[in-house]
N, C-alpha and C positions, 0 to 999 in steps of 0.2 A: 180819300180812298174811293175808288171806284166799285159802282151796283152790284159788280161783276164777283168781286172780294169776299162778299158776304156769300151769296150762291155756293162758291169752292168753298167755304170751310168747311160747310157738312160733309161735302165728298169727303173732302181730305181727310177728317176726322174719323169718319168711319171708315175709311180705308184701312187709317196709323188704328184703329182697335183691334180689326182683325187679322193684321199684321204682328199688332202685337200678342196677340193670344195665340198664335201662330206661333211666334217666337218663345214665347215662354213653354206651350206645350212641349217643344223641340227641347229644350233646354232639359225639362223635368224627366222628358227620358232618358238621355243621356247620362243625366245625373242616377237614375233608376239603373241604367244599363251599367254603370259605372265607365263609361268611356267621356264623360264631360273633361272638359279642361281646367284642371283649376289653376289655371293662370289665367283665365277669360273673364270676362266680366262684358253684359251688354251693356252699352253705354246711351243716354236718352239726353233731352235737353234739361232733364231734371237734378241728374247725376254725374255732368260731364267735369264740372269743376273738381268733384269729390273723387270721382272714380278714373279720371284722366288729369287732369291740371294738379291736382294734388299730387298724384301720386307716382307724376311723371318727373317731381324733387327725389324721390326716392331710387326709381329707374326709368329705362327710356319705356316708353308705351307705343307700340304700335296699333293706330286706330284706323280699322280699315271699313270702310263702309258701303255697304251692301245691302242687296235687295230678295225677298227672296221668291222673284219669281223671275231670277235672272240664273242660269244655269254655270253662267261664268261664276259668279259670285261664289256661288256652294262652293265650288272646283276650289277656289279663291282660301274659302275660309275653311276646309277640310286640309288642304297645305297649310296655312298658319295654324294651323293649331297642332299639325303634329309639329312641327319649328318649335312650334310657344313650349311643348313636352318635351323634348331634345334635350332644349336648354334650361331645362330646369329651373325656372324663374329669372333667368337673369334682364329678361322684358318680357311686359303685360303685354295684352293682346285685348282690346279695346274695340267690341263691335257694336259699329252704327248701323242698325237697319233703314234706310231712308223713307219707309213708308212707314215706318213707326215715328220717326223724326224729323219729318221735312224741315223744320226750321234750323236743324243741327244742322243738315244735308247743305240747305243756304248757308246759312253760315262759314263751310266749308270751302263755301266756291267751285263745288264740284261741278264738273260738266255730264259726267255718267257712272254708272256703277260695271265693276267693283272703282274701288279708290284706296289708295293708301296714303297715310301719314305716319307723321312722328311726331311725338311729343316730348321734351327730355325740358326739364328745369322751368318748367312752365311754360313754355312756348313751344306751339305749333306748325310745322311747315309739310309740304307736300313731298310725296316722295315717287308714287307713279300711281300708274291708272290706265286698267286695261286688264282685262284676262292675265293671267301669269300660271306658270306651273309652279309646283317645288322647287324645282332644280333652279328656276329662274327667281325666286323667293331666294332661294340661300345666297345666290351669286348678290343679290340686290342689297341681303340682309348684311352678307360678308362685307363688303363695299364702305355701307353706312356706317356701321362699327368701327371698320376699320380707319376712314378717317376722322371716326370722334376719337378714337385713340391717340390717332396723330394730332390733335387739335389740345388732347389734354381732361378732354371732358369727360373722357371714360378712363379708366385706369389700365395699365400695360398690360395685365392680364384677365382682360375681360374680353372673350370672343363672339358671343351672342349668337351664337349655332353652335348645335350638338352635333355629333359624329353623322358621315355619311351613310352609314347601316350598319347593321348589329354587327358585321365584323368588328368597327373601332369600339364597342363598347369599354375600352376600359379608357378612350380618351375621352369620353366624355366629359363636357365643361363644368366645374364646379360645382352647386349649387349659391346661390345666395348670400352673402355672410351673415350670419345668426343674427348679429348687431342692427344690420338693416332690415332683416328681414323682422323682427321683433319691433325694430323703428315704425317699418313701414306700416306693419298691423295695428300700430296704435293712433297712426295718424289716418288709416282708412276709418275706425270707428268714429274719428273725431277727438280721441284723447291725447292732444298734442302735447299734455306738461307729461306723460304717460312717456311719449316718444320722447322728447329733451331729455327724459330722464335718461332714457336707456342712452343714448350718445354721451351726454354729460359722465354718465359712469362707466364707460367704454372709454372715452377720454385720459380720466382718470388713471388707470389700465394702462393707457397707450399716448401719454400726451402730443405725440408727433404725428400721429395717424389724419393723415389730409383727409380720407374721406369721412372719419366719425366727424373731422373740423366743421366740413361739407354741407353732410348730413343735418349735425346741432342746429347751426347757420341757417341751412333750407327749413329745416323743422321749425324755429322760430318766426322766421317770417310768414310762413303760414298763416300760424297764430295769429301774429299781428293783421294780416289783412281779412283773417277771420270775420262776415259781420261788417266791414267795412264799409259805406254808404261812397262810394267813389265821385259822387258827383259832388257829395256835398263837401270832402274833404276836397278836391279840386279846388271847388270853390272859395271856401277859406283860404288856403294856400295862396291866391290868385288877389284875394282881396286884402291879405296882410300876411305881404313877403316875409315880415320880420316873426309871424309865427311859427317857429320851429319845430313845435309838434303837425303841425302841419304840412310844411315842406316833408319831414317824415316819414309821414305814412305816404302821403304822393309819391316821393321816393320807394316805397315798399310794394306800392301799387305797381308801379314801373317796371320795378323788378321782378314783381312776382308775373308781369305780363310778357318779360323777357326785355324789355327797352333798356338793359340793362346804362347802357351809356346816358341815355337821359335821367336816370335815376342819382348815376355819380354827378352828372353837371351840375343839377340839381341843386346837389348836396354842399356840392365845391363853391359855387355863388352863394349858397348861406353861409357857409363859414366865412366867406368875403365881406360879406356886408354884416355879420354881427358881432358882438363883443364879448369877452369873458365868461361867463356859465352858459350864455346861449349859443355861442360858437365853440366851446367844447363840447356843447352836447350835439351839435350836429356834427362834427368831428367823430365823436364817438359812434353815433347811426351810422357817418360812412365808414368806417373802422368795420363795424359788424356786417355788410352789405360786401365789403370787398371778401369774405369769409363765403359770401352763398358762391363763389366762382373758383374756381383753379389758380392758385398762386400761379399760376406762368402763364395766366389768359390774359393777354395783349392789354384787352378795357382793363384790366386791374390796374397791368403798371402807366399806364398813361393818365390815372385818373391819380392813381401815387403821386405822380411826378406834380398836377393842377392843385391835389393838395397841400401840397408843400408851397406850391408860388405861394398859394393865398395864404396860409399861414407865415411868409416867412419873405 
């Protein structure tokens, strides 16, 4: 680390503080004035897993990140939030202020503010960056949805914008379904046997319904990488192949980071090299692993098909 390293932290720190007092006083009026958004949530490097990666298994999350002594930005995030209202939860709105969070902001890869992403199923990717209006916000927004639709990962009647102006109100997009939206509440507190619960007896109810399948599946694995020490599970894994609990959670790791293919190969090579109770129980993990994805998502059936060799 260079002399130089140590010097900036105090900037930097004091800047992300009053940045962030900044942000929170903002916030508390809003919420006073009753115009806050409650699909928003500001997002930090404290809370990014809980309040974006988690809960971007439940919907998609758009994380846009922002400065607030950038005029663009405001513009930016005064449109997403009336969007985020529109549509009536059917995606979170996930704000990163980068002077509150420069390590988030790196992390990011960002080159300037504003920025936008997406988060859906745990995994993160870029979506634009640059000044935008509304109207170029909905066409963007429109876009995106529409080919996760086509892809299978959103459901056929899921649009992800609300009406153009109060003329269409009565087309207005749905709200949330109760199921997740009760799912989702219990896995933001942290009560994920709370959340398994509510899909397990949704389930129940509906035994064909793909998305409670979805849902249970995403909800579980959570759980499981809950706490999880990732290096050290790596590490065991790496050092005895033949440990199944092991390969496991590395698998769940994978997953839940989106490498969703690395996680089934994974899986498929331990079923290969093991025997009887330890190759049905890795059998079984990928069984419940192909459940967090869309039965007609590509990686399932090709990972179907590796299963089968090696079993057979």
């Amino acid at each position: 680390m260079q002399p130089s390293d140590f010097s900036m932290q105090g900037a930097v720190d004091l800047g992300a503080r009053k940045a962030a007092l900044e942000r929170e006083a903002k916030r508390q009026a809003e919420t006073a004035s009753g115009t806050a958004n409650p699909y928003a949530v500001d997002a930090t490097e404290e809370n990014f897993q809980s309040a974006v990666l988690e809960r971007s298994l439940q919907a998609p999350v758009i994380v846009a990140l922002l400065a607030s002594w950038s005029g663009e930005s405001k513009q930016l995030e005064q449109a997403l939030d009336r969007l985020a209202v529109e549509a009536s939860g059917q995606w979170l709105l996930a704000k990163v202020d980068a002077e509150v969070s420069p390590q988030l902001a790196q992390a990011l890869r960002a080159q300037g503010v504003p920025a936008l992403y997406l988060a859906i199923g745990g995994q993160i990717q870029p979506l634009a960056a640059g000044p935008m209006n509304e109207e170029q916000l909905r066409e963007l927004l429109t876009q995106v949805f529409g080919a996760l639709r086509q892809q299978g990962i959103l459901p056929e009647d899921y649009t992800g914008v609300g009406p153009a102006g109060p003329a269409d109100e009565q087309e207005q997009a749905p709200a949330q379904n109760p199921v997740q939206a009760e799912a989702a509440a219990a896995v933001q507190r942290g009560d994920h046997d709370a959340a398994e619960a509510v899909y397990a007896k949704a389930l129940e109810a509906d035994p064909g319904n793909e998305e409670y399948t979805l849902g249970l599946a995403q909800v579980r694995l959570v759980a499981r990488v809950h706490g999880l020490d990732a290096n050290a599970v790596r590490k065991a894994a790496a050092d005895d192949p033949a440990d199944v609990a092991a390969q496991c959670a590395v698998a769940d790791i994978d997953m839940y980071g989106g490498k969703f293919e690395d996680a089934f190969d994974r899986l498929v090579a331990t079923v290969r090299r093991t025997r009887e109770d330890d190759r049905d129980a890795a059998r079984r993990h990928l069984l419940g692993l192909f459940e967090v994805l869309p039965s007609a998502d590509p990686r399932v059936a090709r990972a179907r098909r590796a299963l089968t060799s090696a079993l057979f």
